[in-house]
Every structure is written in C-alpha cells, then in structure tokens.
C-alpha positions in Angstrom: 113.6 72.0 123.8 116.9 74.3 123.4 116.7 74.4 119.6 113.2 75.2 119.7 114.1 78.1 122.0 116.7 79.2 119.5 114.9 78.6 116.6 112.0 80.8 118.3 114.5 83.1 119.1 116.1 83.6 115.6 112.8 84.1 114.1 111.8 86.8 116.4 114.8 88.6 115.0 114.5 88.2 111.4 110.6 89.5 111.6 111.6 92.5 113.7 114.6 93.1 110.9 111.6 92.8 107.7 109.4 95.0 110.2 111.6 97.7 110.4 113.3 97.7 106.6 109.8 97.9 105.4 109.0 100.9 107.8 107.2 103.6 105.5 108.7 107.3 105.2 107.1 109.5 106.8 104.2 111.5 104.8 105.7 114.8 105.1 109.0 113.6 103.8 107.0 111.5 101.5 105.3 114.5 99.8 108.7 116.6 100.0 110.2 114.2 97.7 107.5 114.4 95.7 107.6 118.2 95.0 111.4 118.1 94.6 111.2 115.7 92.0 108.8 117.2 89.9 110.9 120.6 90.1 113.7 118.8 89.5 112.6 117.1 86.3 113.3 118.9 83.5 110.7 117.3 80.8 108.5 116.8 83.4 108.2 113.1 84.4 107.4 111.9 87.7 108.2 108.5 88.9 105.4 106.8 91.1 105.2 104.0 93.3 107.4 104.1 96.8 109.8 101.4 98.5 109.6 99.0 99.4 106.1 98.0 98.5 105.7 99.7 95.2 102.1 100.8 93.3 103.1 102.5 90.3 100.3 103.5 88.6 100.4 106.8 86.1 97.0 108.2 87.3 98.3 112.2 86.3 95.8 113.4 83.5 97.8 114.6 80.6 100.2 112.0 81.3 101.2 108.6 79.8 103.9 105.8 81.0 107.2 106.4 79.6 109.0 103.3 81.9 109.1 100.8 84.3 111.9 99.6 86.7 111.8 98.3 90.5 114.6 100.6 91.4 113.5 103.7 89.3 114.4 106.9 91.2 116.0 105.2 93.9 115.3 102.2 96.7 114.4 98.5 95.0 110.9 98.0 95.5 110.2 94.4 97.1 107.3 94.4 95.3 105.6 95.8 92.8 107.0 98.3 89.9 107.4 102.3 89.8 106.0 104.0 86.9 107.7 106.4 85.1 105.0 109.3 84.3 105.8 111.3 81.6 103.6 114.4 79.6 101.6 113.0 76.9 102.5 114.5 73.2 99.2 113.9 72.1 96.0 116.6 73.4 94.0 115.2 75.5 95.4 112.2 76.9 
C-alpha cells in the first residue's frame, strides 16, 4: 500500500513536469518571433515548426525547403522537424 502511494505520487509529478515543459508560447509572442525572424534574415528564409511539438511544413508560395533539423532556430523539438523555408530561384514556385 505505501509504494503504491509513492509510486502514485511520483507519477503525479513527472506528468505535471511533461505538462508544463510542453506549455505552448503564447500567440502574441509566437507571432513576434515570427516577424523578427523574417526581418532578421537576410536571404530571406524562415524556419517553421515551433517546440516542442514541431510541424514544419514550407507552405510560403514562392518558397521551397532549403533544411531540416529538430533544433533549427532554437528549442529541440520533441517531435516532429522544423523546415527551413527559403525563396525559390526558379519563377513560379
């Protein structure tokens, strides 16, 4: 009966520790990120997908996938890829 209360106990932590590491930002930070990193990119490229449960997906007209990394431009995603959008060279893509 005591391990089970321990065991119980120790589990109650460890999903209120995924629970909050996997908290998403919020949407206004979100979208200032966003704008700061395409200002700040020089040639252009965007990376997409967000930690920790990344969705890259390069869905920009115009622009083709240049790379693709779980850490990209910053926190590892726990799953899923970030995307690496970049200009396409060709007219029309």
């Amino acid at each position: 009966m005591h391990f089970t209360r321990i065991a119980v106990f120790f589990f109650t932590v460890l999903s209120l520790a995924v629970l909050i590491a996997a908290k998403p930002q919020s949407d206004i930070q979100s979208t200032l990120d966003k704008v700061a990193q395409v200002f700040n990119s020089r040639d252009g490229c965007v990376w997409k997908g967000t930690s920790p449960f990344c969705d890259g997906g390069c869905n920009v007209k115009g622009h083709v996938v240049r790379d693709t990394s779980t850490t990209g431009d910053g926190e590892r995603c726990l799953t899923g890829i970030k995307v690496l959008c970049c200009p396409s060279a060709l007219p029309g893509l």
